[in-house]
C-alpha atoms as one frame of an Amber mdcrd trajectory, in Angstrom:
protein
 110.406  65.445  40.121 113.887  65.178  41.925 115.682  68.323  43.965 118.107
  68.741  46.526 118.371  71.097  49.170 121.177  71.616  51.599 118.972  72.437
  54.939 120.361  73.318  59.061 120.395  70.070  60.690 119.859  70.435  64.810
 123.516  69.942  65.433 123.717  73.643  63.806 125.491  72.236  60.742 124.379
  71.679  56.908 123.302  68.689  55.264 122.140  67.702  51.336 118.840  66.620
  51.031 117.566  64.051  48.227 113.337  65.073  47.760 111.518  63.053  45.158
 108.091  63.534  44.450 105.467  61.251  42.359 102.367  63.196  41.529  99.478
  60.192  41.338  97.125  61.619  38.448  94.227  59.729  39.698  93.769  60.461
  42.717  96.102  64.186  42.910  98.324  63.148  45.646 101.772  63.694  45.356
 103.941  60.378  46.904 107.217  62.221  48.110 110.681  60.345  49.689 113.227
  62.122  51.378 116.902  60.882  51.703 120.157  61.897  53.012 122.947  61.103
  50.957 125.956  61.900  52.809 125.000  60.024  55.933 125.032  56.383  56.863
 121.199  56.434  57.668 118.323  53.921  57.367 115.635  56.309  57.921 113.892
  57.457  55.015 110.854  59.879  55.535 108.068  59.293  52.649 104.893  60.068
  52.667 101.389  60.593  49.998  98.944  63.639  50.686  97.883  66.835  49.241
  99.848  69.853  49.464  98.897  72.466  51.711 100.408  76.156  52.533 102.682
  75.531  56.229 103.532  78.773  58.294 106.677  78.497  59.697 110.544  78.577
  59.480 111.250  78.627  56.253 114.262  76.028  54.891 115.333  78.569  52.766
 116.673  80.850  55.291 120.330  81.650  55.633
């Protein structure tokens, strides 16, 4: 699954997001990679776990 998001970055403006999750069958884990596409950046967050419910700011927000 691919999707992009444009989210507030801490400098107060807006940047595109590249998310793209793997779901392993096997072990029901999904293997998800983040990138930033319009920046120069070598820093690519990625991780594997279950999904869980987070309380909190919501990216979504305007």
């Amino acid at each position: 699954m691919l999707w992009k998001m444009k989210v507030p970055a801490s400098n107060g403006q807006r940047i595109y997001v590249s998310y793209t999750a793997t779901l392993n069958p096997e072990t029901r884990q999904l293997n998800m990679i983040t990138r930033f596409p319009q920046m120069n950046v070598t820093n690519r967050p990625k991780g594997v776990g279950p999904c869980k419910i987070l309380n909190g700011e919501s990216l979504y927000a305007s």
